[in-house]
C-alpha positions in Angstrom: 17.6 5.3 27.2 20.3 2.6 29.0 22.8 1.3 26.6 24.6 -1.9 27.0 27.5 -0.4 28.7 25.3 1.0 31.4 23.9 -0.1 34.6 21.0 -2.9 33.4 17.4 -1.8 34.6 16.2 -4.3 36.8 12.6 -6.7 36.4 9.7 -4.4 34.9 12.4 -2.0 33.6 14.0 -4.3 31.9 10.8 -5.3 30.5 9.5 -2.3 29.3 13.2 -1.2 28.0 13.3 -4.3 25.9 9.7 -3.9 24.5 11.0 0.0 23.1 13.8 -1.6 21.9 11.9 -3.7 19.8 9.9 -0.9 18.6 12.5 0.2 17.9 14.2 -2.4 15.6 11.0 -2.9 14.1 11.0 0.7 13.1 14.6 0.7 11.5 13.7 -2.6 9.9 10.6 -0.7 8.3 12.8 2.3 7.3 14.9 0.0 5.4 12.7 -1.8 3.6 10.9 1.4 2.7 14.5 2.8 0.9 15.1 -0.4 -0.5 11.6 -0.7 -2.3 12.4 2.8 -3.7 15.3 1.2 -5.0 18.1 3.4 -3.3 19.8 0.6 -1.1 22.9 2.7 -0.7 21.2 4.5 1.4 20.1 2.0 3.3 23.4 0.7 4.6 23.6 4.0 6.8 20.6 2.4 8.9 23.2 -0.8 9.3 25.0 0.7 12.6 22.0 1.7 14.2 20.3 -1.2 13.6 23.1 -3.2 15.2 23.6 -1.1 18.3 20.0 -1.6 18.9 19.9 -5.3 18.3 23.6 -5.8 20.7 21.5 -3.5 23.7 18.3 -6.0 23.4 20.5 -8.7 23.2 22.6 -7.9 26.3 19.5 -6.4 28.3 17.5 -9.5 27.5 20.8 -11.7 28.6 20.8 -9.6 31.9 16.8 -10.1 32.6 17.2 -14.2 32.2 19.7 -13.5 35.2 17.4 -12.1 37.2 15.9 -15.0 39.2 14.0 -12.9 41.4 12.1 -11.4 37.7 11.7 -14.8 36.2 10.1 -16.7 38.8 8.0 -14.3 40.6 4.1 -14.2 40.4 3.3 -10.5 40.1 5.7 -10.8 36.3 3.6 -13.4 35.1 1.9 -11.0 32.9 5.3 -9.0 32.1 7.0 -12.2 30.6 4.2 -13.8 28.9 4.0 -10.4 27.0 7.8 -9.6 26.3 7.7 -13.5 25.4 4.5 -12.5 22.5 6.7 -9.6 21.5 9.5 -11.5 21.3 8.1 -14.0 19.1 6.5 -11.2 16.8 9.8 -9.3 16.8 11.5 -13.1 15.9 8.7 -13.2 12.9 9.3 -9.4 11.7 13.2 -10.4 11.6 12.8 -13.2 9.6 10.6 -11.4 6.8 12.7 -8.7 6.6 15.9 -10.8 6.4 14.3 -12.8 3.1 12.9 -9.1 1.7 16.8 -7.9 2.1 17.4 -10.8 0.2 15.0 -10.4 -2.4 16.0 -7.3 -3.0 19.9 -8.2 -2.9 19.1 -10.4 -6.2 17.1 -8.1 -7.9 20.2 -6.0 -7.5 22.7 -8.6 -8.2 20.6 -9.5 -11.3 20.3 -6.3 -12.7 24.7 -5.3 -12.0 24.9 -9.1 -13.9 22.7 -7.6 -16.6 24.2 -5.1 -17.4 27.4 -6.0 -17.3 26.9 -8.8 -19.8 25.2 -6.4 -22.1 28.8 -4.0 -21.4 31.0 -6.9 -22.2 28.7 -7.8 -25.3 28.8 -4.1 -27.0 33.0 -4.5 -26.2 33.4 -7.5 -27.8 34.7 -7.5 -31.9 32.3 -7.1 -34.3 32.2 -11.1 -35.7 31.2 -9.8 -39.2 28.3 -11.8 -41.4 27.4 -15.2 -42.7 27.9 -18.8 -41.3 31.7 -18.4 -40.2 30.6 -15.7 -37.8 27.8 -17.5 -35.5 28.5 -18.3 -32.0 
């Protein structure tokens, strides 16, 4: 596979190259949800790098591809760009769940660290003895 520091494939290649990347995200994006819903999001954050060199390659390969007049306006990619542009806009929509599961999940986590530490702090704190002086 290119990277972004490599030559950019031209036209179809570009097209098809962006449509694996995709797959590609999508597949990371799956993988993490999957480690967060077994509540190990540690783990997760080792998926963060790959997930953002896959995301700056689309981005710069799908920059490059807008470039390329020839690509854009010719008949015979008709086809090609209406279907990067469908797996685009599914690729948009599987981003945007998986951004508000992430955060789901963050406040569960946040919630439960909160949790607990309140119930830390409460166990630390003096014993307030008996009786109507020691409500509150």
């Amino acid at each position: 596979m290119k990277t972004a520091t490599s030559t950019v494939p031209a036209g179809r290649d570009a097209a098809l190259t962006l449509a694996r990347l995709a797959e590609q995200i999508r597949r990371v994006m799956a993988e993490e949800l999957a480690i967060h819903r077994t509540g190990r999001p540690r783990e997760a954050e080792a998926l963060i790098a790959e997930k953002a060199r896959l995301a700056a390659e689309y981005q710069a390969l799908a920059k490059a591809l807008l470039q390329d007049e020839a690509w854009l306006t010719a008949r015979e990619h008709a086809q090609q760009r209406a279907r990067l542009k469908q797996e685009l806009s599914a690729l948009q929509s599987e981003i945007e769940a998986h951004v508000g599961a992430i955060r789901r999940y963050r406040l569960l986590t946040e919630g439960v660290v909160r949790a607990v530490a309140e119930e830390i702090e409460r166990q630390r704190s003096p014993f307030k003895g008996y009786g109507p002086a020691a409500a509150g």
